[in-house]
C-alpha positions as CSV (number, residue, x, y, z in Angstrom):
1,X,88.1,247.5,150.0
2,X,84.6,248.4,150.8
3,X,82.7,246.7,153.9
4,X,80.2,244.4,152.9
5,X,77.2,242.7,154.3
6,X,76.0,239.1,153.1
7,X,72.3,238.8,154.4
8,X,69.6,235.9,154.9
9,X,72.5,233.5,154.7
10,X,73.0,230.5,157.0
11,X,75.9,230.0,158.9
12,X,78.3,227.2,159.7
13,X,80.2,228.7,162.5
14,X,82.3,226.1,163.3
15,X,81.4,225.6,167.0
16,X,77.2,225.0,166.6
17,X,75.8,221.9,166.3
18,X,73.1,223.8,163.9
19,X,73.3,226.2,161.6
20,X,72.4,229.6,162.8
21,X,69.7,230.6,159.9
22,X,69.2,233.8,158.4
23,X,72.2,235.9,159.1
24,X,73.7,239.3,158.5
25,X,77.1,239.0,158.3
26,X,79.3,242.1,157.9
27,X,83.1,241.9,156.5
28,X,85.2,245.2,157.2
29,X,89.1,245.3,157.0
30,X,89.5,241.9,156.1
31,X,87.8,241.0,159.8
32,X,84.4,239.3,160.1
33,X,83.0,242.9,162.1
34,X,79.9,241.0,163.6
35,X,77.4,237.8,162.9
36,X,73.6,238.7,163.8
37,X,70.0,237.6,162.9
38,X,68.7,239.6,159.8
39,X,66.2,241.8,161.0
40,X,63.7,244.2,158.9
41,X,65.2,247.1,160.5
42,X,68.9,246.4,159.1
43,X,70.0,249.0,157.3
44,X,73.5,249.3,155.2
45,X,76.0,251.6,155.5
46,X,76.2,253.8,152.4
47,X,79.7,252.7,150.7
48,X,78.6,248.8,151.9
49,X,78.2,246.1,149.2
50,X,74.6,244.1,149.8
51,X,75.2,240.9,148.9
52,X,71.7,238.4,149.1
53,X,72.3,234.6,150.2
54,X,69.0,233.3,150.3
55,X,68.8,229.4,149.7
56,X,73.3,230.0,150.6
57,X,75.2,228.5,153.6
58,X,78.3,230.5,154.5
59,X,81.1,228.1,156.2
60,X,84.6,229.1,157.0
61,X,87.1,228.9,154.1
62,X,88.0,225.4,153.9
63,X,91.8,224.1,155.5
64,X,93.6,221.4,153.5
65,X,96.2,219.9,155.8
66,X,97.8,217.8,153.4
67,X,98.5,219.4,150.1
68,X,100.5,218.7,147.7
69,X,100.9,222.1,145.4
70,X,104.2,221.8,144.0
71,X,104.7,218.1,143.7
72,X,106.7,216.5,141.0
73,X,104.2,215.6,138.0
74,X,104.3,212.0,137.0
75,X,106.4,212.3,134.0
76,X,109.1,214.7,136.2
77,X,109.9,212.1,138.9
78,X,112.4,209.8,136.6
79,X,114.6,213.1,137.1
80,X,113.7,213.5,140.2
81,X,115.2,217.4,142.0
82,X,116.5,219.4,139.2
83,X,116.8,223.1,138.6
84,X,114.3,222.5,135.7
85,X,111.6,220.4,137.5
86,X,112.3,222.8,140.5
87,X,111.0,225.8,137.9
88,X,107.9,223.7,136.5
89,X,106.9,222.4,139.7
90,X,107.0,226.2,141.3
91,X,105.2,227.4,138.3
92,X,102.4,224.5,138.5
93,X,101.7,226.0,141.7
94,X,100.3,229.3,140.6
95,X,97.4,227.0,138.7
96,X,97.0,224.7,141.5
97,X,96.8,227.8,143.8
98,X,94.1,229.5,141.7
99,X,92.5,225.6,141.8
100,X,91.9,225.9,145.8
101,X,90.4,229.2,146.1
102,X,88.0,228.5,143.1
103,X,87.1,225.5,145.6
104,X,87.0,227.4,148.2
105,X,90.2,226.3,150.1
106,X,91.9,229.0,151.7
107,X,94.6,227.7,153.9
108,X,96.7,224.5,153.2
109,X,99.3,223.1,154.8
110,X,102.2,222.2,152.7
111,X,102.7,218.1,152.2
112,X,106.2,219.0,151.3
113,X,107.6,219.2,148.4
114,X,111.1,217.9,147.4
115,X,112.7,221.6,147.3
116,X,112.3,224.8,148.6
117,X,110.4,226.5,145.9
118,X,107.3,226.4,147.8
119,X,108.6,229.3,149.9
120,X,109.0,231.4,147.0
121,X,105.3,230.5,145.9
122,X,103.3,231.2,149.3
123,X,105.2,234.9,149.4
124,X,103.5,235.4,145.9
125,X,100.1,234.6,147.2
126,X,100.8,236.9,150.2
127,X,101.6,239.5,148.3
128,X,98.8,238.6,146.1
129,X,101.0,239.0,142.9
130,X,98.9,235.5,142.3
131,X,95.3,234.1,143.8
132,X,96.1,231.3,146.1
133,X,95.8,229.8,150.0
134,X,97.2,230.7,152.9
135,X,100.0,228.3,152.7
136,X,101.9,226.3,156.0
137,X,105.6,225.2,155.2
138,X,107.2,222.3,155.8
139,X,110.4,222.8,153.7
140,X,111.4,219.1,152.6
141,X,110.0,215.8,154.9
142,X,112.7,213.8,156.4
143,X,113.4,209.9,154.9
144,X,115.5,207.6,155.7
145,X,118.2,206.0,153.0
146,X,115.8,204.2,150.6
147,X,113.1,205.9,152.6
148,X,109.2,207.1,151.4
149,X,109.9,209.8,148.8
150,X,113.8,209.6,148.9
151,X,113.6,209.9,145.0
152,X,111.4,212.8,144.9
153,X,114.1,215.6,147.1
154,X,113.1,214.5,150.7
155,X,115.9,215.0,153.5
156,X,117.6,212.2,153.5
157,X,118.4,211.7,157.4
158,X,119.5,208.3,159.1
159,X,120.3,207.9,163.0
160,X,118.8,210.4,165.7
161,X,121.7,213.0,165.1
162,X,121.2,213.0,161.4
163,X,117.6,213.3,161.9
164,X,118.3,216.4,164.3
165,X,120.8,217.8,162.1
166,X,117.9,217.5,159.0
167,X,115.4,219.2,161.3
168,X,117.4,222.0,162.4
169,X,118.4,222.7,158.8
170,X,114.7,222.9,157.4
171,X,113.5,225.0,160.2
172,X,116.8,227.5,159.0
173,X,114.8,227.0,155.8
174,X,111.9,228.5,157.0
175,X,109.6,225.6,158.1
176,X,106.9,225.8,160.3
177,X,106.3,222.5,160.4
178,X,108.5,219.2,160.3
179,X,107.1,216.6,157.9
180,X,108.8,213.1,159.0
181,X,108.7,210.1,156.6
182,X,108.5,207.3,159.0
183,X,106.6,204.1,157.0
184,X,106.9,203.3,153.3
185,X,103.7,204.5,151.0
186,X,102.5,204.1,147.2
187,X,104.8,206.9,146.1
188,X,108.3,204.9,145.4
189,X,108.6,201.6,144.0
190,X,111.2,200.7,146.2
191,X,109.3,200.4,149.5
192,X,106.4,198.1,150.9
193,X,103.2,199.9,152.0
194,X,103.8,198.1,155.5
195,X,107.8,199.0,155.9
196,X,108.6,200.6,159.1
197,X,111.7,203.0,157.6
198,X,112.3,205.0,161.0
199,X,113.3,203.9,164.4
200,X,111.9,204.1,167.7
201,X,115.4,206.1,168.7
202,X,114.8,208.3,165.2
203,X,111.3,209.3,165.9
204,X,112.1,210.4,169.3
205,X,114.8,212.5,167.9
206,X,112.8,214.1,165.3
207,X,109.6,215.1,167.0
208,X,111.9,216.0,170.0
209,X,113.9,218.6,167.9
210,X,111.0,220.5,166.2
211,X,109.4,220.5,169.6
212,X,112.3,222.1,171.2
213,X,112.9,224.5,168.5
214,X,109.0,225.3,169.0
215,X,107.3,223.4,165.6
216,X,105.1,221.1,165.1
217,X,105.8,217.4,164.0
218,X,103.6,215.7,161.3
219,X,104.4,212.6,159.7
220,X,103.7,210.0,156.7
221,X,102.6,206.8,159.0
222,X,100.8,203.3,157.7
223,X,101.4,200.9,160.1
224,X,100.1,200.3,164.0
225,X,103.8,200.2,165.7
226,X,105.0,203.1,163.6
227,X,101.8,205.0,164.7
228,X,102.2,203.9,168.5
229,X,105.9,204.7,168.7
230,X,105.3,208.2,166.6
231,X,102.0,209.0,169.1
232,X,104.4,207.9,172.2
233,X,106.8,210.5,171.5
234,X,104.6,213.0,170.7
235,X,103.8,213.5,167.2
236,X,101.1,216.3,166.4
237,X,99.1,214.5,163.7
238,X,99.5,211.0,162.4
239,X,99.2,211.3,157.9
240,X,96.9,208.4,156.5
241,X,96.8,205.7,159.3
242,X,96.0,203.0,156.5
243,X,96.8,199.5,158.3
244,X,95.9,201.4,161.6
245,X,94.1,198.1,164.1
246,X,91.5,199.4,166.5
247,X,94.0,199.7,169.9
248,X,95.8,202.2,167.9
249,X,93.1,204.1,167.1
250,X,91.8,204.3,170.7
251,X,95.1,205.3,171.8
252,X,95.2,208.2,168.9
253,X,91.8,209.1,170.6
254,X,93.3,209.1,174.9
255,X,96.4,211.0,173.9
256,X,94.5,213.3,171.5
257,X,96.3,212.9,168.4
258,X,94.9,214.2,165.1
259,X,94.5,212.0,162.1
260,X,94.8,213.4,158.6
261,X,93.3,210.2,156.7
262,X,93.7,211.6,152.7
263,X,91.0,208.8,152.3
264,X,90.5,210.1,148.3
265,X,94.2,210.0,147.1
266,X,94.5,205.8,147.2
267,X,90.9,205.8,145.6
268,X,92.1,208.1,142.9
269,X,95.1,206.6,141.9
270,X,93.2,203.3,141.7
271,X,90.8,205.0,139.3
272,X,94.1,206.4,137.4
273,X,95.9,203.1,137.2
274,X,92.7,200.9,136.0
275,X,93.3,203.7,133.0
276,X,97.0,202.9,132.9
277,X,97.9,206.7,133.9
278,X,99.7,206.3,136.9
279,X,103.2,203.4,137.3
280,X,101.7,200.3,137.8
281,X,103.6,199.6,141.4
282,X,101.5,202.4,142.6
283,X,98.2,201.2,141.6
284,X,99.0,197.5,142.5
285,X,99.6,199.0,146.2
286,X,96.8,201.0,146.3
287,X,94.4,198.7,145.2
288,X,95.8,196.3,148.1
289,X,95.1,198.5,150.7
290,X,91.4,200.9,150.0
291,X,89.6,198.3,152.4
292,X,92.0,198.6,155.0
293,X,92.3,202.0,154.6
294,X,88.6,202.5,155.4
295,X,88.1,199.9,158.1
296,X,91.3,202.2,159.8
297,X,89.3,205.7,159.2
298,X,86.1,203.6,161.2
299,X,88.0,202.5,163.9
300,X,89.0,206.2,164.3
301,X,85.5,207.5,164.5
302,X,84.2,204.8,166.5
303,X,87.5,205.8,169.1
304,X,86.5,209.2,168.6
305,X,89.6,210.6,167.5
306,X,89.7,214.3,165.8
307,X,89.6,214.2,162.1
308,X,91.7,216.5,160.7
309,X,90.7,217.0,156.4
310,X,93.5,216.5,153.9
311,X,93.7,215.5,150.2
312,X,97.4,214.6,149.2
313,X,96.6,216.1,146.2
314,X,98.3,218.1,143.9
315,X,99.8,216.0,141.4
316,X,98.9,215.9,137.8
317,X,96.8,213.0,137.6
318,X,94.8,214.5,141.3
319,X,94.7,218.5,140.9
320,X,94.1,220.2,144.5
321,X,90.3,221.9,144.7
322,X,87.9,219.5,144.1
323,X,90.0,216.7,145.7
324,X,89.1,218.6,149.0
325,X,85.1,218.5,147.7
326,X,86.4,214.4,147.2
327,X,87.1,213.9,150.4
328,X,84.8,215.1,152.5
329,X,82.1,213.1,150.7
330,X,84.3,210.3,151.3
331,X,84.8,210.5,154.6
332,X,80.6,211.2,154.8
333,X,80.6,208.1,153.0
334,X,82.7,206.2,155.2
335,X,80.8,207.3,158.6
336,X,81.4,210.4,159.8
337,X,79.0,213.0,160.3
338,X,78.0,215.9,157.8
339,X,78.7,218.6,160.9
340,X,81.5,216.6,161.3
341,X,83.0,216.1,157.8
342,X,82.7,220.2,157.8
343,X,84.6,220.7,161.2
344,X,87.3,218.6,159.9
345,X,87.7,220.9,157.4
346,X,87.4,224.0,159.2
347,X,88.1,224.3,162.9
348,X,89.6,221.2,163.7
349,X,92.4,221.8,160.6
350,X,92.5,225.7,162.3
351,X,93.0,224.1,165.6
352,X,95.9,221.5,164.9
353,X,97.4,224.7,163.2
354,X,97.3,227.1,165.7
355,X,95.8,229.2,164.1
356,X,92.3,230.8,165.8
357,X,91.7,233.3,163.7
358,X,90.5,231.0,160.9
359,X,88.1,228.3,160.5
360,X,85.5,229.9,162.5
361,X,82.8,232.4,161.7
362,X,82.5,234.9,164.9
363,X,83.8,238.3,165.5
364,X,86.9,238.9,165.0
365,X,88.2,236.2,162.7
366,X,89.8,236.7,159.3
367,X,86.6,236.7,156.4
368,X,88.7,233.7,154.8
369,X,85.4,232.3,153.9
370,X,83.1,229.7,151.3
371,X,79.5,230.7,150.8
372,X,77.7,228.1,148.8
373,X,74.2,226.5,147.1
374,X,72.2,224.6,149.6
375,X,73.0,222.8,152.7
376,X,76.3,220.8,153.5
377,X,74.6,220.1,156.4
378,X,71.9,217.8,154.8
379,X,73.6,217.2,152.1
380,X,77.7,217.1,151.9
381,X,78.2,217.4,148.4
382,X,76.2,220.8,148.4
383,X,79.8,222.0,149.4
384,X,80.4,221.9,145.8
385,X,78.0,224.7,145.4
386,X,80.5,227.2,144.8
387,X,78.9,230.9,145.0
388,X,81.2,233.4,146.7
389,X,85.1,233.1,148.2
390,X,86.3,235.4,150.1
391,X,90.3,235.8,151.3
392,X,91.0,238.2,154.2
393,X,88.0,240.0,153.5
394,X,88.1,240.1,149.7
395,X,85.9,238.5,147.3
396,X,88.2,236.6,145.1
397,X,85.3,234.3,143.6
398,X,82.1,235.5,142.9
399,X,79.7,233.2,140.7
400,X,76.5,235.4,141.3
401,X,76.7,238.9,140.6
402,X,78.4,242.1,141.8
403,X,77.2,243.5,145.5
């Protein structure tokens, strides 16, 4: 893999509040090897690809903390977890994988998935047997009997000691996250959008274990108790916030709690039920709550709490990608910042990750990166823009012509 240098291209870094203009940046071993202003004197190594940005901003590859890349398609879920759905699912993921780094999405973090597939899945885009993200696991979220996603292969836990037990067992999975189901959602007919499923004493027990055993605790979270009691006992990022009240928000903010709002996903699958395409129950309670859901997201800004990007995508009727393009125009829309839509999407997810290697551009950092048309800075949707993505260093999307 040859070295190569993208020049008089303008730079989202991550950290600057502008964007640095009319860069050299060189890529060598899969490493960004240095950022510089271009300068008449620059001159290429001989086996080094040229490549000319002019008119191109170069962001880091974009992080989707919420994806759903092998969920059960629509017509799956009345079988729910089967060896067959298992297979399709799996398999849907090696198109849905292709569909984020032709969006430039590089890293996701697993929204679960019902089964353990996924693992199989991120080891073939390691390998690079398939084009696909970085992927972080969450083996199966943990419900409650009756609980959000029960029907769709979620760990079925109730009490603190089951909920430990259900924790312990998916970090012997593999997991490098645990994904606790604590309010109902859109996703099961037999829930309420504002149903508190998890106890206080439950919560505890959950973020308490994948603490201890030294992972991170996410979790599926609608209302304002759930979210106080989840951000009390330490949760590392509250998943939607959709009934969230302005206190809540403010204390998301003091005890520096992300939020992962997946504004587009409601918004879609009211666009998909007006059409008849998704079950009814799940329009009706999207529909109810896409107001809410956005006076929630404002009271987060206004609080200043960090906004973490995420989709909820995945599904057939809401293919991962361009949901991630979705969102971030959404969230513009709904108030926050263009440098601060892009953050959301690139340091802040790398930051909630742990992982400081990515969504930055400076020496040193993996080349996961998304060179596009125009300005996001200006103008978000320029994100779109697609021109080059690169994965550790190699150019896996190139929609201008060979270096």
């Amino acid at each position: 893999m040859r070295d190569k240098a993208f020049i008089h291209v303008n730079v989202f870094d991550g950290d600057s509040d502008e964007l640095l203009k009319d860069r050299i940046v060189i890529v060598a071993e899969g490493k960004i090897a240095s950022v510089q202003p271009y300068t008449q004197t620059f001159k290429a190594g001989k086996e080094m690809g040229i490549f000319d940005c002019t008119g191109m901003t170069m962001t880091p590859g974009l992080i989707d903390c919420h994806a759903n890349i092998v969920g059960l398609i629509t017509a799956e879920q009345q079988y729910g977890v089967t060896p067959r759905t298992i297979a399709s699912s799996t398999l849907r993921g090696v198109f849905e994988g292709q569909n984020c780094i032709n969006a430039g999405v590089t890293t996701i973090r697993v929204d679960t998935a019902g089964h353990h597939g996924t693992y199989a899945l991120r080891d073939a885009f390691d390998e690079g047997s398939f084009p696909g993200p970085n992927m972080i696991m969450p083996g199966r979220a943990i419900c409650t009997t009756c609980g959000h996603g029960w029907n769709f292969g979620n760990h079925v836990a109730d009490g603190p000691w089951e909920v430990r037990k259900a924790v312990r067992e998916e970090i012997m999975a593999g997991a490098d996250w645990i994904k606790l189901m604590i309010t109902g959602g859109a996703g099961t007919a037999t829930e309420r959008m504002e149903d508190q499923q998890m106890c206080r004493e439950e919560i505890c027990a959950g973020v308490d274990e994948a603490h201890s055993r030294g992972k991170k605790c996410y979790a599926h979270l609608t209302v304002s108790k759930a979210i106080r009691e989840a951000v009390d006992a330490g949760l590392d990022s509250v998943e939607h916030g959709i009934l969230m009240d302005e206190a809540t928000a403010c204390m998301l903010a003091e005890k520096g709690t992300r939020l992962v709002p997946t504004l587009g996903v409601y918004r879609r699958l009211v666009e998909r039920g007006e059409k008849g395409l998704v079950p009814d129950y799940m329009y009706k309670k999207s529909l109810s709550v896409i107001g809410k859901h956005a006076q929630s997201f404002k009271y987060a800004v206004k609080a200043g709490v960090t906004i973490v990007a995420g989709t909820d995508s995945g599904q057939d009727w809401f293919p991962l990608g361009t949901s991630m393009h979705r969102e971030l125009e959404i969230m513009n829309e709904e108030g926050l910042s263009n440098i601060e839509v892009l953050r959301s999407a690139t340091v802040n997810a790398a930051e909630l990750l742990d992982k400081p290697l990515i969504g930055r551009i400076r020496e040193g950092c993996n080349a996961d990166l998304l060179i596009v048309g125009g300005n996001p800075m200006h103008n978000i949707s320029d994100i779109r823009n697609t021109k080059y993505v690169l994965k550790d260093g190699k150019i896996l999307v190139n929609r201008v012509s060979a270096g």
